[in-house]
C-alpha positions in Angstrom: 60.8 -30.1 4.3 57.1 -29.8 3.3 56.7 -33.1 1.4 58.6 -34.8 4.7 56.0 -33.5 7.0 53.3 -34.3 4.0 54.7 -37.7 4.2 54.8 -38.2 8.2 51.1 -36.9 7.9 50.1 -39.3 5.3 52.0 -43.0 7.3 50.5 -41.4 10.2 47.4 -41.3 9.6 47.6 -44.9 7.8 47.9 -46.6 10.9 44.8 -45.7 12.4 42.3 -47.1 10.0 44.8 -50.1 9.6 44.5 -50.9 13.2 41.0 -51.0 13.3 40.8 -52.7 10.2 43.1 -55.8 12.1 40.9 -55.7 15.3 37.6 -56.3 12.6 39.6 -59.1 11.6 40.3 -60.2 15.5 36.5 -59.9 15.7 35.4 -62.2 12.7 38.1 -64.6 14.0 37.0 -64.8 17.4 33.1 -65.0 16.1 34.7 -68.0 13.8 36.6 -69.7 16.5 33.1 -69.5 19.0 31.4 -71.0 15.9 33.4 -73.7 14.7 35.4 -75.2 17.4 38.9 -74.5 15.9 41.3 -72.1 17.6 42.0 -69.2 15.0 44.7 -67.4 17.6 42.6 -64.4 17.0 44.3 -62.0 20.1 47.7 -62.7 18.3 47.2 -59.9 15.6 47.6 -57.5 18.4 51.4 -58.3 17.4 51.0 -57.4 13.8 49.2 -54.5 14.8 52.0 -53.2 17.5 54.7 -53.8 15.2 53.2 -51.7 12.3 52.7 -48.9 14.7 56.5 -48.8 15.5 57.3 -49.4 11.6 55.4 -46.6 11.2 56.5 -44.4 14.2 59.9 -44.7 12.6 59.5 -43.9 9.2 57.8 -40.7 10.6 60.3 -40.0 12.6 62.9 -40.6 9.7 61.1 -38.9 6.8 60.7 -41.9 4.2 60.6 -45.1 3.6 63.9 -47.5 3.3 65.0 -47.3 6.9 66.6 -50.9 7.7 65.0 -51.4 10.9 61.5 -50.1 9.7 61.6 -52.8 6.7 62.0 -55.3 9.2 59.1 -54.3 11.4 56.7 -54.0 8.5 58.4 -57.8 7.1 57.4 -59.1 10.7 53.8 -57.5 10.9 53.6 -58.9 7.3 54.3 -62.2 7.3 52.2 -62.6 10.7 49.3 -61.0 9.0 50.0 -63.3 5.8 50.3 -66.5 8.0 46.3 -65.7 10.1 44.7 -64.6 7.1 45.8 -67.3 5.0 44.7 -69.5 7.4 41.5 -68.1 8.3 40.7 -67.8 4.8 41.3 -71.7 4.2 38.4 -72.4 6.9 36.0 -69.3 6.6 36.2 -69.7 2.7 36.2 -73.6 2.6 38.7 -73.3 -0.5 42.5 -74.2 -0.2 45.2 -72.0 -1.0 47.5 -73.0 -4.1 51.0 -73.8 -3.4 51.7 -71.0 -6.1 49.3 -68.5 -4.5 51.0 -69.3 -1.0 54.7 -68.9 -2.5 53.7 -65.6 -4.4 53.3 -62.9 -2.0 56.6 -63.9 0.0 58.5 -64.4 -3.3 57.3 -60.8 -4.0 58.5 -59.3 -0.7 62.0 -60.8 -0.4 63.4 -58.6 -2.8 63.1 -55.8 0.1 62.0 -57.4 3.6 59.8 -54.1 3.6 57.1 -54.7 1.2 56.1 -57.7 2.9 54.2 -55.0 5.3 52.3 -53.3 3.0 51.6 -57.0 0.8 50.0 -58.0 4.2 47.9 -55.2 4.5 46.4 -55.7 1.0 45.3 -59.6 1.4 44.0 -58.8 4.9 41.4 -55.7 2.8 41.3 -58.7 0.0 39.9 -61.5 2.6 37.7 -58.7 4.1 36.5 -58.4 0.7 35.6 -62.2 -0.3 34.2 -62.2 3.6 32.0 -59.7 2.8 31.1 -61.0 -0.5 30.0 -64.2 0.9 27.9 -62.2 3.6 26.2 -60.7 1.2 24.8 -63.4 -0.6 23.9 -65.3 2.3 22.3 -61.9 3.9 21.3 -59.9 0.7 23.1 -56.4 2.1 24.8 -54.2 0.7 28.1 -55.1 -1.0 30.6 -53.2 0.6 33.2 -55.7 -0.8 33.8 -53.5 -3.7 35.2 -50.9 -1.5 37.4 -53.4 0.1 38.5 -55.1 -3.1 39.6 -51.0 -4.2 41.2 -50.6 -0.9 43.5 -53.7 -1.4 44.4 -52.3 -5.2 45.4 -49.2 -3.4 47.7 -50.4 -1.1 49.1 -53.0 -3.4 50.3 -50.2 -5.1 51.9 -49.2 -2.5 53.6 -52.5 -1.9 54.7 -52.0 -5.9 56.1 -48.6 -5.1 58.0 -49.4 -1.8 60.5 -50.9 -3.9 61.5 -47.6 -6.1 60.5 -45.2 -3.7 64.3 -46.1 -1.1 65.4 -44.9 -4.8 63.4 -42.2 -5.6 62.3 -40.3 -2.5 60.3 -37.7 -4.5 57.8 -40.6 -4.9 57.2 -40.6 -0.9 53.9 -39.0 -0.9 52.5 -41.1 -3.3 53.2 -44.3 -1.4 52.2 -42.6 1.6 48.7 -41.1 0.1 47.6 -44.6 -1.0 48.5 -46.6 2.1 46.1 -43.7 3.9 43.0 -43.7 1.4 43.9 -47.5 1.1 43.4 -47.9 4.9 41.0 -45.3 5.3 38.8 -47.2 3.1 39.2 -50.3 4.3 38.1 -49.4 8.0 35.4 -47.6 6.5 33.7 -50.3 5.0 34.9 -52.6 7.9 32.4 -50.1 10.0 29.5 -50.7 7.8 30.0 -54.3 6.8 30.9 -55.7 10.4 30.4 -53.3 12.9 27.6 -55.5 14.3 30.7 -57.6 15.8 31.3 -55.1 18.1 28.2 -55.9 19.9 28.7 -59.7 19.9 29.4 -60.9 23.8 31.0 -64.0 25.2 
C-alpha cells in the first residue's frame, strides 16, 4: 500500500510543473503569434493541459498506470501537444520537420495509446530546449537549455517504461519519479529562461 500512495505522490506532483511548463509554451506562442502575424492557436493547449490533469487524477485514484480510460486521456493530451509543438517549432525554428521525424513519435505511441502522453511531454521540454538555445545565442544568457534537454531524457524514459510498467507494476515508482523530476525541471528552467513572458502585455 506504501508504494501506491508513493506512486499517487509522485503523478501528483508531475502535473503541476507540467502545467506550468504548457502555459510557458502558451506564452512563447502568443509572443510568436503578436510577432509574426500567423495564428499559433496558442489558448488551445489549455485542452492538453485539462486532459493530463484528469489522466492523472485517475491514475491516482487507481494506483498505477494501465487504466484504459487514463491511456486515452494522456494519447489525446499527447497528440495535441505533438500537433502545436510540431508546428510551432517549424516557424519559431525556420527548419522543417522530416517526414520520418513526424511519423516516429506516433509510430512509437501506438503500441499503447498511453505513451503518447508522456512522448508529448518530452518534445514539448525538447522544443523548450532548442527555444532556449537559440535565445541564448542571440541574447548571450545563460543556457538553461541543458536542463531542459535532461528534462526531456527523463520523461522519455518514462514514455519507454510506460509500456512494461501495465506488466510489471513494481516498476510504478520509477515511471512516476522521472515524470516528477522530469517536470519539475522542466518548469524550473521554464522560470528562469522565460519568466520575463509573464510580464509581456497586449
Amino acid at each position: 500500500m506504501r508504494e501506491i500512495t508513493i506512486y499517487q505522490a509522485l503523478i501528483l506532483f508531475s502535473w503541476f510543473p507540467l502545467s506550468f511548463t504548457i502555459v510557458v509554451m502558451m506564452l512563447i506562442g502568443r509572443f510568436y503569434a503578436r510577432f509574426s502575424g500567423r495564428r499559433t492557436d496558442w489558448p488551445y493547449l489549455v485542452i492538453p493541459m485539462v486532459l493530463y490533469a484528469l489522466a492523472t487524477v485517475r491514475e491516482a485514484r487507481i494506483g498505477f498506470p494501465g487504466d484504459p480510460l487514463a491511456d486515452l486521456l494522456q494519447a489525446a493530451a499527447g497528440v495535441g501537444i505533438l500537433f502545436f509543438v510540431l508546428r510551432l517549432y517549424r516557424w519559431m525554428m525556420d527548419a522543417p520537420i522530416s517526414p520520418a521525424a513526424m511519423l516516429t513519435l506516433p509510430v512509437l505511441g501506438a503500441t499503447v495509446l498511453g505513451v503518447l502522453g508522456p512522448i508529448g511531454v518530452a518534445l514539448l521540454l525538447w522544443a523548450l530546449g532548442r527555444f532556449s538555445h537559440r535565445m541564448h545565442h542571440v541574447l548571450q544568457g545563460r543556457s538553461y537549455y541543458y536542463g531542459y534537454y535532461l528534462a526531456a531524457a527523463l520523461v522519455g524514459g518514462a514514455a519507454l517504461l510506460r509500456l512494461p510498467v501495465v506488466f510489471l507494476p513494481d516498476w510504478a515508482i520509477l515511471y512516476g519519479a522521472l515524470m516528477a523530476i522530469g517536470c519539475g525541471i522542466g518548469a524550473a528552467m521554464s522560470w528562469r529562461a522565460w519568466s520575463w513572458l509573464l510580464a509581456e502585455r497586449e
